[in-house]
C-alpha positions as CSV (number, residue, x, y, z in Angstrom):
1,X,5.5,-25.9,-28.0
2,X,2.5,-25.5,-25.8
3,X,1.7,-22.0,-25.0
4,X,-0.7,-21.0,-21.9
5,X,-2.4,-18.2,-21.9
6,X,-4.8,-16.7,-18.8
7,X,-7.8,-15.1,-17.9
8,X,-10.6,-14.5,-15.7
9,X,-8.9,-12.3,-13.1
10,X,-10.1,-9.4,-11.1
11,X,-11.6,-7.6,-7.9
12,X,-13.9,-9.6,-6.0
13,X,-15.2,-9.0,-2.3
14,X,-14.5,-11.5,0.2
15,X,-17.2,-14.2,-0.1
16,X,-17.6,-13.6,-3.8
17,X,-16.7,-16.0,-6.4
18,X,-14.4,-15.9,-9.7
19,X,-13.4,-18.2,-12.5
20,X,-10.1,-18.5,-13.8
21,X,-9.7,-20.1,-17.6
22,X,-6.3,-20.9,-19.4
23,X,-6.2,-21.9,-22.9
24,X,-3.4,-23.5,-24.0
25,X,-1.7,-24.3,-28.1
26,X,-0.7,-26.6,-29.2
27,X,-1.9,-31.0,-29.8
28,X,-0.3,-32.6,-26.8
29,X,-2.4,-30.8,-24.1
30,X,-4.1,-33.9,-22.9
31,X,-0.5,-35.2,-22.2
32,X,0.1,-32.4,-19.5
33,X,-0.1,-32.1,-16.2
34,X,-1.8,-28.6,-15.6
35,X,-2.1,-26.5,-12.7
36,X,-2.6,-23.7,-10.8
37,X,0.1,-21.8,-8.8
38,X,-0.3,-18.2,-7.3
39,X,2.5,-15.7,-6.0
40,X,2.1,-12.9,-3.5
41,X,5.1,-10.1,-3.9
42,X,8.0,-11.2,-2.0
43,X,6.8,-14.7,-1.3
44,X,7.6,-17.6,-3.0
45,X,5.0,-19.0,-5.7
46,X,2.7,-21.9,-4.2
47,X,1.0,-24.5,-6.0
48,X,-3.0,-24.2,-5.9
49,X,-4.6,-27.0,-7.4
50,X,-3.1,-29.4,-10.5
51,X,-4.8,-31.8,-12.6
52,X,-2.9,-34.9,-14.4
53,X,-4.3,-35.9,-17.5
54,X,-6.0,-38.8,-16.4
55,X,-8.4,-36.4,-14.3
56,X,-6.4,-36.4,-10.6
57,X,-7.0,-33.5,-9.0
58,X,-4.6,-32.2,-5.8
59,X,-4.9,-29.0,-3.8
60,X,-3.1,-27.1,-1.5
61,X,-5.0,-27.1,1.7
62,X,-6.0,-23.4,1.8
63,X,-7.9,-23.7,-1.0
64,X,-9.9,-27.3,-0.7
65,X,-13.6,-27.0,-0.2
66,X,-13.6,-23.6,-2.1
67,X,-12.1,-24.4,-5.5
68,X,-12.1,-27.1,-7.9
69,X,-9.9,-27.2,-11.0
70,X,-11.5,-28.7,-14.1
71,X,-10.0,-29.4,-18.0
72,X,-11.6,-30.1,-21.7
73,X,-8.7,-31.8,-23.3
74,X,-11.1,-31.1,-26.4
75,X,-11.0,-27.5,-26.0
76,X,-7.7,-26.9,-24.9
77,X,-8.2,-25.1,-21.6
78,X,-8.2,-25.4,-18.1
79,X,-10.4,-23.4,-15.3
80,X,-10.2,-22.7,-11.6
81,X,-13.3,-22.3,-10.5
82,X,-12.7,-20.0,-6.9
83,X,-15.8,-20.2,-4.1
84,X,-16.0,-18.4,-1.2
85,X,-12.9,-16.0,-1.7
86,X,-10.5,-14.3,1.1
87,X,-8.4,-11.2,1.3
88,X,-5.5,-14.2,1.8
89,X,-6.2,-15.5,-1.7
90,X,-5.1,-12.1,-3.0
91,X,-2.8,-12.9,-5.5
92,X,-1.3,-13.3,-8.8
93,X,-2.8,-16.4,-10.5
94,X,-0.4,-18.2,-13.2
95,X,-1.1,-21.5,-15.5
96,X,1.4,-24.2,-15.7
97,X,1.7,-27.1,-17.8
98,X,4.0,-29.7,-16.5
99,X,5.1,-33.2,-18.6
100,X,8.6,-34.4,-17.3
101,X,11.3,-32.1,-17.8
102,X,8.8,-30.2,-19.7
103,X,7.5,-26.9,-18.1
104,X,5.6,-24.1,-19.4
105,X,4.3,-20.6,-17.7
106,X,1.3,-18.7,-18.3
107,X,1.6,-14.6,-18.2
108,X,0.0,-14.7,-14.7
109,X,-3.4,-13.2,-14.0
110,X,-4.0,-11.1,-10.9
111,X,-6.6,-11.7,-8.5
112,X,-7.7,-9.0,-5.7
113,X,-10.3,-10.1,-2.9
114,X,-11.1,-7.2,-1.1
115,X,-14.4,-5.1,0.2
């Protein structure tokens, strides 16, 4: 079963720039859908950018312009690559792998934008 696991997360100041990376297990990545998703506490978690395997990218409207999801089916991973960071992007960060029923959750990764 595919495993996902995160990292790139941290403090940042507003207008700064971080990249998020999430490896995955496994030899049926290139089959998944894989995206983004981000949770403040007490809020419900909202999708951030997803990627199908054939290279369509989607993003939540908050985010386009400022960051661009990318994957390497060779490697295994997929990145977030986050321009241009707000105090409302202040969140924690998790990678999901979607294909069908199919569903799998990073650990989550927190990112803090603040001066």
């Amino acid at each position: 079963q595919l495993q996902l696991v995160e990292s790139g997360g941290g403090l940042v100041q507003p207008g700064g720039s971080l990249r998020l990376s999430c490896a995955a297990s496994g030899n049926t990545f290139s089959l998944y859908t894989m995206g983004w998703y981000r949770q403040v506490a007490g809020k419900q978690r909202e999708l951030v950018a997803s990627i199908t395997s054939g290279g369509t990218t989607n993003y939540a409207d908050s985010v386009k312009g400022r960051f661009t999801i990318s994957r390497d089916n060779a490697k295994n991973t997929v990145s977030l690559q986050m321009n241009s960071l707000k105090p409302d992007d202040t969140a924690v960060y998790y990678c999901n792998a979607r294909r069908g029923i199919i569903q799998r959750w990073g650990q989550g990764t927190q990112v803090t934008v603040s001066s």
